[in-house]
C-alpha positions, 0 to 999 in steps of 0.5 A, spaced: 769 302 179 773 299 172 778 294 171 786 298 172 789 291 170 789 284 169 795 279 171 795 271 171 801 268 172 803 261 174 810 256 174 812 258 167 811 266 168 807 272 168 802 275 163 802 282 164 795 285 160 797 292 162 794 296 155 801 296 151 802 290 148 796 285 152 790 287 154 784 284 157 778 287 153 772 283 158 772 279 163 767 276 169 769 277 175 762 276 178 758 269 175 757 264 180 752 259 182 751 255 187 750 246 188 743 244 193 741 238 195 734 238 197 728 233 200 722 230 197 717 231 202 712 226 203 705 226 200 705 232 198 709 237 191 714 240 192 721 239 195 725 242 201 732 245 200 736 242 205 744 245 204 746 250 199 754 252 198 757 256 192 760 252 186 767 253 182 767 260 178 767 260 172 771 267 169 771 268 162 775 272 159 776 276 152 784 278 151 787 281 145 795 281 144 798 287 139 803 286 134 806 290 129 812 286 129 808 280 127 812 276 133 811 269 134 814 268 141 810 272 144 804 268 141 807 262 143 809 265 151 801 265 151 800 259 148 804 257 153 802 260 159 795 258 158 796 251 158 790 248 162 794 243 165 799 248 171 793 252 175 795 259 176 793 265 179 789 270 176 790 278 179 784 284 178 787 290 180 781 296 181 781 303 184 779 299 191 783 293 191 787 289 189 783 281 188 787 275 187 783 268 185 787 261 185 784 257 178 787 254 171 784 255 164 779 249 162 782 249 154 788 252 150 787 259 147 786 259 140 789 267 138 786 269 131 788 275 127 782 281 127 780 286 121 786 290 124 792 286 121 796 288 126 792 286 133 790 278 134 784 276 139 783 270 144 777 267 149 780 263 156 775 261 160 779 260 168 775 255 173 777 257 180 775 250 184 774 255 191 770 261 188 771 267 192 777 273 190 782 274 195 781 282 197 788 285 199 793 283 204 793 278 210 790 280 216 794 279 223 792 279 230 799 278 235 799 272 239 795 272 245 797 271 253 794 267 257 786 265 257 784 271 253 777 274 249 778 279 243 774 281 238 776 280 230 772 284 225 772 280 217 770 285 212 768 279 208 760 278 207 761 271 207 765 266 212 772 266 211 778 261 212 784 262 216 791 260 219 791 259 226 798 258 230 799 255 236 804 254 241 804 249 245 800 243 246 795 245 251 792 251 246 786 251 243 782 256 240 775 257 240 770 262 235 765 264 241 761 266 236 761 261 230 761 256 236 766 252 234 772 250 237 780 247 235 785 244 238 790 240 240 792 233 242 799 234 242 805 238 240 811 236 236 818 236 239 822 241 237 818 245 233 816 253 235 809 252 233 804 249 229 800 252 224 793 249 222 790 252 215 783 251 214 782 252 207 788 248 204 785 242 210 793 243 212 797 242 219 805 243 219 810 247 224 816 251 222 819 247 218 814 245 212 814 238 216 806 235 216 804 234 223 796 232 222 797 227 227 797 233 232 790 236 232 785 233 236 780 228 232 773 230 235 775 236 231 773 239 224 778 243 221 774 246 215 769 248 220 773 253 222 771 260 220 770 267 221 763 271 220 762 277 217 763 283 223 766 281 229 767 275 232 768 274 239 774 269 240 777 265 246 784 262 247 788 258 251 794 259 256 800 256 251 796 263 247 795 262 239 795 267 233 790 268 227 793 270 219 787 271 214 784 274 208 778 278 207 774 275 201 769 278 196 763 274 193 765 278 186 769 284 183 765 289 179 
């Protein structure tokens, strides 16, 4: 597999290195650690390791910028894009898939000039607070009928967040086999449904309005996920459907 293109684009607009004028000559798309919390154990060496999960991603990147014309505006526009301040999305297109990662660039680029006066040369690292790279596009499931058990396949080979829409307030939605459980304690008058996001830790209706208030407090919003293979899921008379993406740990 080789990387076909590298796009990054935020508020501002969109870099396109496409091989005409920028183009990306390395970038690491599959670098990643992890943070652990440990145990000492009691009279003896040694500790014992408690929890692991991944950290940010760090994707460092070497782009270079052709310029015949020697123009100063299309280095500015890069200065400009970069800028570590506007968070942006960083998009890797491969013979497989297209793979998008949410991150901001932790400095400003400094473009220097090579040996060969004409093409000018630059290092950005990117830093994505949630590390995993969106893989293609959104997956759907049709709202269910009344108490129904389906089957939902993720490709992902880690857990994966969601958007789960209900429908009214005797909805709640269970992963049978992640074992978890969601709902609803009430339903927000005139709205047509209430989408919890369990990535963004987000609860809004129809209209974009924050409906947090809704979800049932015993109820932990961020433990929500599908497992690798099938997931076995269970929903409730008022019916709900699912909105996710398959994720990948790296991209080769």
């Amino acid at each position: 597999m080789y990387l076909k293109r590298v796009k990054y684009r935020n508020s501002l607009g969109e870099l396109d290195f496409d091989g005409r004028r920028l183009y990306c000559e390395e970038i690491d798309c599959c670098g990643l650690g992890s943070v652990s919390s440990s145990e000492q154990l009691m009279s003896t060496h040694g500790t014992k390791t408690s929890s692991v999960y991944l950290a940010g991603r760090s994707i460092p990147c070497r782009f270079k910028l052709v310029d015949s014309d020697d123009d100063a505006d299309l280095r500015e526009r890069v200065v400009r894009m970069l800028s570590p301040l506007i968070e942006g999305t960083l998009e890797v297109r491969t013979e497989l898939a297209t793979y998008t990662i949410r991150c901001r660039p932790t400095e400003m680029p400094v473009i220097k000039r090579t040996d060969v006066f004409y093409v000018w040369q630059w290092d950005t690292t990117f830093y994505a607070d949630y590390p995993l790279w969106q893989r293609g596009n959104v997956m759907h499931t049709a709202q269910t009928p009344d108490y129904t058990e389906f089957t939902v396949y993720s490709g992902s080979g880690v857990e994966v967040p969601m958007i789960i829409r209900f429908y009214g307030n005797t909805s709640f939605f269970r992963n049978v086999t992640q074992g978890t459980v969601i709902g609803l304690q009430s339903f927000p008058s005139g709205a047509q449904w209430v989408d919890v996001n369990t990535k963004e830790f987000t609860v809004k209706d129809d209209s974009g309005t924050d409906r947090s208030y809704c979800i049932n407090p015993d109820y932990n919003i961020g433990g929500i996920r599908l497992l690798p293979g099938n997931n076995t899921i269970l929903c409730s008379v008022a019916g709900v459907d699912i909105r996710w993406h398959d994720y990948a740990l790296g991209v080769i």
